[in-house]
C-alpha positions as CSV (number, residue, x, y, z in Angstrom):
1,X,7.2,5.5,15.7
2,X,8.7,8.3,13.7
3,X,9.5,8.2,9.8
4,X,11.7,10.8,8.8
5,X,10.4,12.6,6.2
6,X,13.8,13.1,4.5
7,X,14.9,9.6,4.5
8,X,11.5,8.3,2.8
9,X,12.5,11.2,0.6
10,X,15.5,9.8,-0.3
11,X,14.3,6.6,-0.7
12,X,11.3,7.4,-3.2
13,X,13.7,9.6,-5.0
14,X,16.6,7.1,-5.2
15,X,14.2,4.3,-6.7
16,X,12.6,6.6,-9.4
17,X,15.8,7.5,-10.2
18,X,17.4,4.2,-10.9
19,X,14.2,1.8,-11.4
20,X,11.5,4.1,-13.0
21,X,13.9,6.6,-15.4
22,X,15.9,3.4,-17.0
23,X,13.3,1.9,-18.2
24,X,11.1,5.0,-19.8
25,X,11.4,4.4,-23.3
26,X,11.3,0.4,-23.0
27,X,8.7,-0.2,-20.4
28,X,6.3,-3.3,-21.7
29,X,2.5,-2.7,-20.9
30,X,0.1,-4.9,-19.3
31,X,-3.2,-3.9,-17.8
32,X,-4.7,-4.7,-14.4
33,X,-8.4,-5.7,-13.9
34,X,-9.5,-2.4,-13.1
35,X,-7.8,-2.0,-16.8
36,X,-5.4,0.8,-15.6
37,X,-1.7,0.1,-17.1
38,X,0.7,-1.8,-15.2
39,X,4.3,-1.8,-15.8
40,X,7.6,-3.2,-14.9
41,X,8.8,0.0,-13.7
42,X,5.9,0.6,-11.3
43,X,6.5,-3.1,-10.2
44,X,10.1,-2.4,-9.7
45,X,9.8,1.1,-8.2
46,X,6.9,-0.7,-5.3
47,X,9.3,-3.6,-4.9
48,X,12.1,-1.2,-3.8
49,X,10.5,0.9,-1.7
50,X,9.0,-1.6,-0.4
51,X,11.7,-3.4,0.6
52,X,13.8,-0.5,1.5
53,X,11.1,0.8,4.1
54,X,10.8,-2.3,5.5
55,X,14.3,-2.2,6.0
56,X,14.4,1.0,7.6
57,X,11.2,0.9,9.8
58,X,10.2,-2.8,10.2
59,X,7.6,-1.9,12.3
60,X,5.5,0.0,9.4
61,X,3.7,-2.2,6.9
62,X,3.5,-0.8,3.6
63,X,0.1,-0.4,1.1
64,X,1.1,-0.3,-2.2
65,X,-1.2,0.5,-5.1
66,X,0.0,-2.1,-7.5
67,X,-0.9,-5.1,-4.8
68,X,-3.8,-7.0,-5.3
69,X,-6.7,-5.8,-3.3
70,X,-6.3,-9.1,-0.9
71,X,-2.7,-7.9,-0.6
72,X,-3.8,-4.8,0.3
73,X,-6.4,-6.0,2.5
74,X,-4.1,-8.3,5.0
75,X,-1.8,-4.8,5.4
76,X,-4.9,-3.0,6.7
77,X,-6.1,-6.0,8.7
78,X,-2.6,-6.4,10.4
79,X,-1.6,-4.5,13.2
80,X,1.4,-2.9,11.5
81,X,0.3,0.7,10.7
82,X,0.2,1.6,6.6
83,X,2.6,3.5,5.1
């Protein structure tokens, strides 16, 4: 399997574009247990990705840093290669 680079380009670029920039100035603030900031935007931008790589290249699981580590974990233990 393949990813082109220039369609995961366009992908990242699109969601910061229209999930992460709208909501700058109004993003509300909570804090994960590692007590890094979590936001709506970051959840947003992952979901979108997320959903839009799955989309694309189905075959590709996808490790995203604002799942829980036991999220995280069933990605790596799957077969599916991380993206």
């Amino acid at each position: 399997m393949q990813i082109d680079l220039e369609s995961l380009q366009e992908i990242v670029i699109a969601a910061g574009r229209e999930e992460l920039l709208p909501r700058y100035a109004r993003v509300e603030r909570t804090h994960k247990a590692d007590g890094s900031v979590l936001t709506e935007a970051d959840l947003a931008v992952q979901e979108r990705i997320a959903a839009q790589l799955q989309a694309r290249w189905p075959e590709t699981g996808f490790l995203g840093e604002e799942m829980t580590a036991d999220e995280q974990q069933v990605i790596l233990d799957s077969d599916k290669p991380a993206s």
